[in-house]
N, C-alpha and C positions, 0 to 999 in steps of 0.2 A: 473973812474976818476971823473968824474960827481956826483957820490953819493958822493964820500966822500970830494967834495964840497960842496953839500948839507948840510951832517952830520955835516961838519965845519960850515958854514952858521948859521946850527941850533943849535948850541954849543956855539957860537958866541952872538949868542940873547938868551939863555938861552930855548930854544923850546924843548920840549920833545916830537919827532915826535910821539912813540907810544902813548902819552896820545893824540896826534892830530887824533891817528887812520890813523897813513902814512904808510906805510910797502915800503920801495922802493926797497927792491928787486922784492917784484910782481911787485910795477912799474916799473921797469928794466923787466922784465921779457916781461910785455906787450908791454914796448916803442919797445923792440928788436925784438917782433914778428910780430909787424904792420911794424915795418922799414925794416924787410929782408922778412917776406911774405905778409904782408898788409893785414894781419888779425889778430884780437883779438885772443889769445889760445885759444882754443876750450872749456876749462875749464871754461873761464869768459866767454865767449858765451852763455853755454848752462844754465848760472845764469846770466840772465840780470842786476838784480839788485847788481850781484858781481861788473860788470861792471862799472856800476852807484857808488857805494862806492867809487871804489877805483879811479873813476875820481874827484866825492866828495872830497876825503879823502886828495887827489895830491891838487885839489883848495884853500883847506881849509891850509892846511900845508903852502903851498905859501903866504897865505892871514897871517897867524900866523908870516911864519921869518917877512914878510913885516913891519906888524905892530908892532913887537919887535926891531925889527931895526930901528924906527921911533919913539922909545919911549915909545908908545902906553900902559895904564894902564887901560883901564874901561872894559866894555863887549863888546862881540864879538856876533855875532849869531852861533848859532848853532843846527844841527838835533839834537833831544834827543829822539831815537823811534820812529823816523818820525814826530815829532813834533816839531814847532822852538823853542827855547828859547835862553834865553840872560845866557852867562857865564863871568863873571871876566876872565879874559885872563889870570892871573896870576894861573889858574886849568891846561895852557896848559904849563907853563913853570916848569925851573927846579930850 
């Protein structure tokens, strides 16, 4: 139910989670395995930096409806290969 609030959400402000780099069935995946075993899968464990993306990926998404729903038109920041840079926000919409 929860996703396809989200999906609504981001359909709503015009976000295009994959150009966000969101995948929310792994985050479905991971929320459901901290919440009923209180551990990351084993799978983003033994990739730290899987880990790190896709908590990334979840902040970044949030920060994108936010500021689509607020209007928001100029740049954003963004990792680009581990480096920041400034995107026009309108690269994450649809």
């Amino acid at each position: 139910m929860v996703k396809r609030q989200i999906e609504s959400l981001a359909e709503s402000g015009r976000v295009d989670l994959a150009k966000a780099g969101l995948d929310l069935e792994l985050l479905k995946e991971a929320r459901d395995s901290v919440a009923h075993t209180g551990k990351i899968p084993d799978e983003m464990r033994t990739n730290r930096h899987g880990t790190y993306q896709l908590l990334a990926a979840a902040q970044f998404g949030l920060q994108l409806l936010l500021l689509a729903k607020l209007g928001y038109s100029d740049r954003v920041v963004t990792a680009n290969e581990g480096w920041k840079s400034y995107e026009l926000i309108e690269k994450f919409l649809k």
